[in-house]
Kinemage of the C-alpha trace (Angstrom):
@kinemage 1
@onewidth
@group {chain A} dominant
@subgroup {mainchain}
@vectorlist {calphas} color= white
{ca unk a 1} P 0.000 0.000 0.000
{ca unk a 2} L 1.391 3.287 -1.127
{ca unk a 3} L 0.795 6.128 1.640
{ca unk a 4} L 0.597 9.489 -0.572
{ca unk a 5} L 3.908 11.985 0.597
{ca unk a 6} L 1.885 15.591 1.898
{ca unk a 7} L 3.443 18.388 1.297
{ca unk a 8} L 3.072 20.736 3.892
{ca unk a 9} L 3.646 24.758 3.258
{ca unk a 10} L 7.231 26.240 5.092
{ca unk a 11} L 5.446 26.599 8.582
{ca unk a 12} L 3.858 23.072 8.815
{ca unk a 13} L 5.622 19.973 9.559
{ca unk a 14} L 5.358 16.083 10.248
{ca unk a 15} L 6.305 14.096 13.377
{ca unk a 16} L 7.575 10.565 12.736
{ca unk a 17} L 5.360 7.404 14.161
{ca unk a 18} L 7.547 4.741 14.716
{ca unk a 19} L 6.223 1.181 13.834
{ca unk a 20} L 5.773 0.385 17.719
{ca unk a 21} L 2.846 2.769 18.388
{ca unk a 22} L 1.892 4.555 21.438
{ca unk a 23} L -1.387 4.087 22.126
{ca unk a 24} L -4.251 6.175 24.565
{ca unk a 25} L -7.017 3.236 26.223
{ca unk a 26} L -9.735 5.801 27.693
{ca unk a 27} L -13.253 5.193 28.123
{ca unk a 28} L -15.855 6.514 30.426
{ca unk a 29} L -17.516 4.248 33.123
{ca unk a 30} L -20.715 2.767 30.934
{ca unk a 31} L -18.352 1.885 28.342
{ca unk a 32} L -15.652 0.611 30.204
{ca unk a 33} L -16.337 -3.131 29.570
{ca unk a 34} L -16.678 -2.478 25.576
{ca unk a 35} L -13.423 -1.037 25.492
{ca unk a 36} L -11.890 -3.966 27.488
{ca unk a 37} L -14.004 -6.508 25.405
{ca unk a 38} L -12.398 -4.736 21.875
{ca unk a 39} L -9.097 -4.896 23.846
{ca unk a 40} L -9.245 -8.339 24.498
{ca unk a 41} L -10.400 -9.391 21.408
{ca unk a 42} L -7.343 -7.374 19.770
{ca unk a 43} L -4.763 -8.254 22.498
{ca unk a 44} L -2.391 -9.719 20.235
{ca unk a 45} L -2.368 -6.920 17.595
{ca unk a 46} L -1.787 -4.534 20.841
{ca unk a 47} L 1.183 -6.676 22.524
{ca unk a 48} L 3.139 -5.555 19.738
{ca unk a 49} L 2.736 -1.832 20.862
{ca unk a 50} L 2.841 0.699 23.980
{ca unk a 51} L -0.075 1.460 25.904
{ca unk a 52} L -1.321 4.522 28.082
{ca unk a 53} L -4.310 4.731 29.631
{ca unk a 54} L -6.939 6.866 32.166
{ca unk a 55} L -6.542 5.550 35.754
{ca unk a 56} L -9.283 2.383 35.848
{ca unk a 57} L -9.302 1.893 32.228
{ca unk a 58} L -5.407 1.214 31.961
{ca unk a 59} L -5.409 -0.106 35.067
{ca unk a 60} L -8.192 -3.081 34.096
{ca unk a 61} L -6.766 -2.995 30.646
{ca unk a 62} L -3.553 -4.002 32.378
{ca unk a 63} L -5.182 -6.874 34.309
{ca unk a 64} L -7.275 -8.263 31.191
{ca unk a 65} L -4.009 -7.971 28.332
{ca unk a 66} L -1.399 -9.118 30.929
{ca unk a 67} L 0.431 -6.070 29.293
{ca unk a 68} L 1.747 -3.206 31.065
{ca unk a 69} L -0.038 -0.264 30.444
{ca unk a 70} L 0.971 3.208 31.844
{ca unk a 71} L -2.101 4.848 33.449
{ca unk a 72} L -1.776 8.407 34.239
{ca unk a 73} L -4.665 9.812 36.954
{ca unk a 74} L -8.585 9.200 36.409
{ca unk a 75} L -10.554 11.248 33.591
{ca unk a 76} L -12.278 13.468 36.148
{ca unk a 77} L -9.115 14.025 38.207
{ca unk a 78} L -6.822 15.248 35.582
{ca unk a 79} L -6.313 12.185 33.297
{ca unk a 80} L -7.913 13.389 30.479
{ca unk a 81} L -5.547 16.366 30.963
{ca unk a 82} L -2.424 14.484 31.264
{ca unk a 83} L -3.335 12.480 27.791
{ca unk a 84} L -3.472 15.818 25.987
{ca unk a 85} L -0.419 17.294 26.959
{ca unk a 86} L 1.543 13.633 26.147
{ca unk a 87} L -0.276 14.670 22.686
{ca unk a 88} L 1.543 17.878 22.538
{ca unk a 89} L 4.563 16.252 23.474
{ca unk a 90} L 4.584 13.599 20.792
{ca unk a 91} L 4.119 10.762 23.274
{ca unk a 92} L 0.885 9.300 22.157
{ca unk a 93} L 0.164 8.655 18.668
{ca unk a 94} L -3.301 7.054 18.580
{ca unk a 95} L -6.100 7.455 21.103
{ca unk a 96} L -8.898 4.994 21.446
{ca unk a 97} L -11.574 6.829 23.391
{ca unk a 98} L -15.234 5.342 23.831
{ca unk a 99} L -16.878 7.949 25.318
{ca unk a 100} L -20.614 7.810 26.479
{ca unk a 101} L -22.777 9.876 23.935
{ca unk a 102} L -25.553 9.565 26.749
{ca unk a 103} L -24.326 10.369 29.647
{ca unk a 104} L -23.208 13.976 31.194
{ca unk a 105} L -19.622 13.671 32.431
{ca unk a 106} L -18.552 16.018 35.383
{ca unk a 107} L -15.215 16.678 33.269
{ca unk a 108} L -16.824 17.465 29.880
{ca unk a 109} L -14.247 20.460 29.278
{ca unk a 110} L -11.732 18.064 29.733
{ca unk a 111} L -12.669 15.473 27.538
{ca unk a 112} L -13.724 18.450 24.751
{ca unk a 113} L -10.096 20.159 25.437
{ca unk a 114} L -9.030 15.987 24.714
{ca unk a 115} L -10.674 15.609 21.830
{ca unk a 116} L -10.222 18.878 20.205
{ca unk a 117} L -6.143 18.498 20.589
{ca unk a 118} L -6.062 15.662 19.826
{ca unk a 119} L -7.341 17.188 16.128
{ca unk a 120} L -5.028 19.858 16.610
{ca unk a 121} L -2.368 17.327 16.915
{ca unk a 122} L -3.695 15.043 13.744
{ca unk a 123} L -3.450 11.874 15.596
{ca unk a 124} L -5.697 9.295 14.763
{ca unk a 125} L -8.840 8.711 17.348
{ca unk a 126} L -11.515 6.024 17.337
{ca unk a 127} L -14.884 6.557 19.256
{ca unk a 128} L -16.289 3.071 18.975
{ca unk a 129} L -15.593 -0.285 18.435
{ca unk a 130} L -15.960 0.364 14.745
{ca unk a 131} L -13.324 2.716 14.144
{ca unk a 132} L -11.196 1.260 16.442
{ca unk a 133} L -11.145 -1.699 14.654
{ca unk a 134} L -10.608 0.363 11.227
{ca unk a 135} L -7.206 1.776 13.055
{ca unk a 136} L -6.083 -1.133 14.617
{ca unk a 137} L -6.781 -3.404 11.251
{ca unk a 138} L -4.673 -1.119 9.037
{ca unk a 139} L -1.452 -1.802 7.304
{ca unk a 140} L -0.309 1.495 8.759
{ca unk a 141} L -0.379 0.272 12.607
{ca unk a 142} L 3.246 -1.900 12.013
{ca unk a 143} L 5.103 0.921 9.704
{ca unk a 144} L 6.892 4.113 10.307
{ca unk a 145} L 4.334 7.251 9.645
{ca unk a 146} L 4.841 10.729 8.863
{ca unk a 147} L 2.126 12.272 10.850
{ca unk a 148} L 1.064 15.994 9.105
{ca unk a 149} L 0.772 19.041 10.935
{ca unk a 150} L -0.758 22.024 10.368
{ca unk a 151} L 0.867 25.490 11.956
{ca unk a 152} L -2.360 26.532 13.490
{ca unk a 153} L -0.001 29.959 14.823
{ca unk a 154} L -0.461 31.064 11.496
{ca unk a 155} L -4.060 32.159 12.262
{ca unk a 156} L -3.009 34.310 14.935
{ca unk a 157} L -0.231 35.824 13.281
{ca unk a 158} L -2.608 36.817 10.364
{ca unk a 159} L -5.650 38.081 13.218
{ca unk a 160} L -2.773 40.169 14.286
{ca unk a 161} L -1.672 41.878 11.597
């Protein structure tokens, strides 16, 4: 499969995915179990990469794989947070959140502030089971990756002037 070369404009780069992906395990409590089921079910196509996660999700992800997974603090205690900035930091390069669509969550800002860096950031997020096994299923998961990123400072520079 032939991955087509972007060519981004002086001010916008690409940050290099190695084969061994970092990837974000998050899901909110009514979804918790679908998450673990997918995880299970995918175990062996996740061994072969590193995995974060919210406080109870990586830490029952942990238990169920047999895989060490680094969990950084609960969703409503700063997790979320903590996910986001190891997005800015080019230490997670896929997140697989299922969030609850029907539920209120006491962090909402956090999970929007999540979600909408984690756009900024162009990594690659899946929502449900669906997409996440779209992402996990494709040829990309086991190669290098030249992830494309847009200089969103241009905006303000321009507002500026």
């Amino acid at each position: 499969m032939s991955v087509k070369k972007q060519h981004p404009s002086i001010a916008d780069s690409t940050l290099p995915m190695r084969p061994k992906k970092n990837i974000a395990l998050i899901a909110h409590d009514h979804r918790k179990m679908d998450l673990l089921d997918w995880a299970e079910y995918n175990k062996e196509k996740l061994s072969g990469h590193n995995l974060f996660g919210t406080g109870t999700t990586g830490s029952l992800a942990a238990q169920r794989l047999g895989q060490s997974v680094f969990t950084f603090k609960s969703g409503p205690l700063g997790g979320d947070l903590q996910i986001g900035s190891a997005i800015i930091d080019n230490e997670i390069d896929i997140m697989i959140f299922f969030w609850d669509p029907l539920q209120a969550q006491p962090h909402d800002v956090d999970v929007k502030a999540l979600l909408r860096i984690s756009v900024v950031y162009n990594i690659p997020i899946a929502c449900n089971r669906s997409s996440a096994d779209f992402l996990i299923s494709s040829p990309l998961m086991e190669t290098p990756y030249d992830r494309f990123i847009v200089d969103y400072s241009r905006r303000f520079n321009k507002d500026i002037e």
